[in-house]
N, C-alpha and C positions, 0 to 999 in steps of 0.2 A: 921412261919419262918422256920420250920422244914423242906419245902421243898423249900425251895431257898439254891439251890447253886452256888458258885461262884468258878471263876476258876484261880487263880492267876499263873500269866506265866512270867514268867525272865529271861535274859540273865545276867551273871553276868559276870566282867571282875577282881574287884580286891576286891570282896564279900561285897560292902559295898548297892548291888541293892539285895543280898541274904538276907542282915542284915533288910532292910525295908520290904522286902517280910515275913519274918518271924515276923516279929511283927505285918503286918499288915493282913495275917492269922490267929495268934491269937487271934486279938481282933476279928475277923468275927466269928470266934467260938465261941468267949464268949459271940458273942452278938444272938445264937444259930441259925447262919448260916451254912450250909455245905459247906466247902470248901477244894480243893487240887491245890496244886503246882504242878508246872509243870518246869522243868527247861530246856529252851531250849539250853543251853549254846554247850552240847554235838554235833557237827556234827551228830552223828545219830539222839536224840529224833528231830532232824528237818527232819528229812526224815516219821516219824511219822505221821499220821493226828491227827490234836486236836480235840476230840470229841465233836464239838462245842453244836450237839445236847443234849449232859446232863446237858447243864449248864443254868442257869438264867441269866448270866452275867460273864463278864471276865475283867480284871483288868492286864494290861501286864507292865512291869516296862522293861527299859531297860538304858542304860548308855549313854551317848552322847558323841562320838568323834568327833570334829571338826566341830563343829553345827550339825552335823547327831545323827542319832542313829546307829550304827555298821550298816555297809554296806550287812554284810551276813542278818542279820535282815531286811534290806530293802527289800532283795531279796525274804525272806522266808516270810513276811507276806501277798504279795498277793495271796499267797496257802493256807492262813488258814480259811478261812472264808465261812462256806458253807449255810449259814442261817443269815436274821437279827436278831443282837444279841444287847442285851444292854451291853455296855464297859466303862470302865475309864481308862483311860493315867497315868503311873505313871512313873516320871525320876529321875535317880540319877544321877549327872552330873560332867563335869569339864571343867575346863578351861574358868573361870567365867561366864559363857552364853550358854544356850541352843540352841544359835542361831537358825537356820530354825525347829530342831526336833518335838516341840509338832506340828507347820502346815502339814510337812513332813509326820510323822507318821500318824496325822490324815486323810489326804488325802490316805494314801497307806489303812490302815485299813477301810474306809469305799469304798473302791474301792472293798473289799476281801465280802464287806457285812455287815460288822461290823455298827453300828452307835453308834456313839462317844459323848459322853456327859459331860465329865468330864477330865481335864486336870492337871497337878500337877508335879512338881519338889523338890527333898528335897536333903539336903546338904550332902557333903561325904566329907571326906578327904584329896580329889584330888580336889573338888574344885574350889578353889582358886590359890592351889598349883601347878605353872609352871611356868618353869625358876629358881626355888631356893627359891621360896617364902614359908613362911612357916607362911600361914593363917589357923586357925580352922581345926588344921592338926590332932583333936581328935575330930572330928565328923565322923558319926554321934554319938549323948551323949543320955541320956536321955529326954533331952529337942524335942530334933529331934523325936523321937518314940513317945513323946505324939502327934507332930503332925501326925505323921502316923496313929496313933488310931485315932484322932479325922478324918483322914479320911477315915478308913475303916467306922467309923461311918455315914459320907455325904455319902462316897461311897452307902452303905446299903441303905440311905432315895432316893437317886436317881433310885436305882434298882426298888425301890415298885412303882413308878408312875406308874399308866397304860398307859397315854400319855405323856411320856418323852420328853421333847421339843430337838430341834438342838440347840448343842454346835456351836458357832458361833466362830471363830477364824479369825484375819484380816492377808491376809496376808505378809508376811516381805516382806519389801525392797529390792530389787533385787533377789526375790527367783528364777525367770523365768532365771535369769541370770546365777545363779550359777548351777541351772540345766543342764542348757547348756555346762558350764564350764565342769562339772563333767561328764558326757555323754563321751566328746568330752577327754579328760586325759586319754596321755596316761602314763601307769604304768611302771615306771623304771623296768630294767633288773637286778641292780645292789642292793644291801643289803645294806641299811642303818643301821646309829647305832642306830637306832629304833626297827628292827627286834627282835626278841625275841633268845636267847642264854642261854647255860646252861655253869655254871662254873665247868669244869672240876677237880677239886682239891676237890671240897667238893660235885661231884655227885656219886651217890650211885648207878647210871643206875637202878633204880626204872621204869621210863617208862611212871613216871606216866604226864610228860610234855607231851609226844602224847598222852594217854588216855587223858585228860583236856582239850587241844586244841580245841576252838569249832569249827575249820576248817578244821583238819585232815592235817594243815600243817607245824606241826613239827615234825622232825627226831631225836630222842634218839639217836641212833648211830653217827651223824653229828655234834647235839650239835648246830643246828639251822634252822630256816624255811629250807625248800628245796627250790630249783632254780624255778621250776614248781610251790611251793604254794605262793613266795614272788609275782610273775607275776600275780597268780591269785586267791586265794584267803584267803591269808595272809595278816590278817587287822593290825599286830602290835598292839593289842589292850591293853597289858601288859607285858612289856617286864621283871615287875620284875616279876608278878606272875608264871615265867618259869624258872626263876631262882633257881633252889635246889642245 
C-alpha cells in the first residue's frame, strides 16, 4: 500500500466539501495510503495542470448548485484528464437533490479520460436548508465522517482491482432537455440579490473576498461582483461566505 497514491481534489463553497475531504484524507493515511489535496477552489490552481500521472486514483468532491456541480467546474474538468485513471465521485450538496450532477460530472470526467467507478453524496448543512428551512442545519456531525471513512475505505478496495468494472449510471429524466435549456440561457446584465457583497460597516478591506473568489470575480474596492464577472463568470455560489 505504500505506493498507492491518491489524489483528493475539491472545490469548496461554504467548507463543509473541505470538512469531508479532510476526513476522508485522513482515514487514506491511516489506512497507509499516500495522499494529497488539491483544492481547486482558487481561479488559479485551475489554470494548473493536475499531475494526473503521479497518482493511482483520484477522488474529486464538489458541491451541487441547482442540480449541477458549479459551472466553472464543468468547464475545468474536461482539461484535466491526460491518462486513464481510476476515480471516485464525491458530493456535498443542497437544495435537497443532486439532481443531474453524479450523471453530469460522470459523463464530463470520463470524456477528460478519467473512468468512473464510484459515486457518493454526503450531507451539509445547506442541504435541506432553502427558503428559511432550518433541517440538520449541524451537519455535517460525526455521524456523517464515519460515513466518509467507511468510504475512503470502499473508495481504497476499489482502487486495488486490477479489472475495475464500469460504473453504470441511468440516465435522469429530461437531462437532454435541460442541456439544451442551459446551452441556450441567456445571462442577465443586471445583479441580483444573489450576487455576492461585502458589508461595509464591519469590513476591514483585508482583500481577502478577491483572493477567495474562485473566479476572480469580485471587487474589494466595489464591495461586489463586477459588471464583466456577474455576465460571465460569476456563479453566486455563496453570497455569505463573502460577507466579512
Amino acid at each position: 500500500m505504500s505506493d498507492f497514491k491518491i489524489a483528493l481534489v475539491y472545490f469548496l463553497a461554504t467548507n463543509v466539501t473541505k470538512a469531508y475531504a479532510e476526513v476522508i484524507t485522513e482515514a487514506l493515511l491511516r489506512s497507509g495510503c499516500k495522499a494529497q489535496v488539491f483544492n481547486v477552489t482558487p481561479y488559479a490552481s485551475r489554470k494548473e495542470r493536475l499531475p494526473v500521472e503521479e497518482f493511482s486514483g483520484f477522488i474529486f468532491g464538489f458541491p451541487v448548485f441547482a442540480d449541477f456541480a458549479p459551472s466553472v467546474i464543468n468547464e475545468w474538468i474536461p482539461n484535466t484528464g491526460r491518462k486513464r485513471s481510476a476515480l471516485r465521485d464525491v458530493f456535498t450538496y443542497g437544495a435537497r437533490t443532486t439532481g443531474y450532477a453524479h450523471f453530469h460530472t460522470r459523463e464530463l470526467l470520463e470524456k477528460a479520460n478519467f473512468r468512473v467507478q464510484f459515486s457518493a453524496e454526503f450531507l451539509g448543512r445547506h442541504t435541506f436548508n432553502i427558503a428559511g428551512w432550518r433541517v440538520l442545519p449541524d451537519r455535517p456531525d460525526e455521524r456523517d465522517f464515519a460515513v466518509a471513512r467507511k468510504f475512503a475505505a470502499l473508495a481504497i478496495e476499489r482502487f486495488s482491482h486490477t479489472s475495475p468494472h464500469r460504473f453504470a449510471l441511468q440516465k435522469p429524466f429530461g437531462y437532454n432537455q435541460i442541456l439544451d435549456l442551459l446551452r441556450s440561457k441567456q445571462k442577465s446584465a443586471e445583479r441580483g440579490w444573489c450576487n455576492p457583497v461585502r458589508f461595509v460597516e464591519k469590513c476591514r478591506l483585508c482583500r481577502k473576498c478577491e483572493t477567495e473568489c474562485p473566479n476572480q470575480a469580485f471587487d474589494a474596492d466595489t464591495g461586489v461582483s463586477n459588471l464583466y464577472s456577474v455576465l460571465n463568470v460569476c456563479t453566486a455560489c455563496t453570497p455569505a461566505r463573502i460577507r466579512r
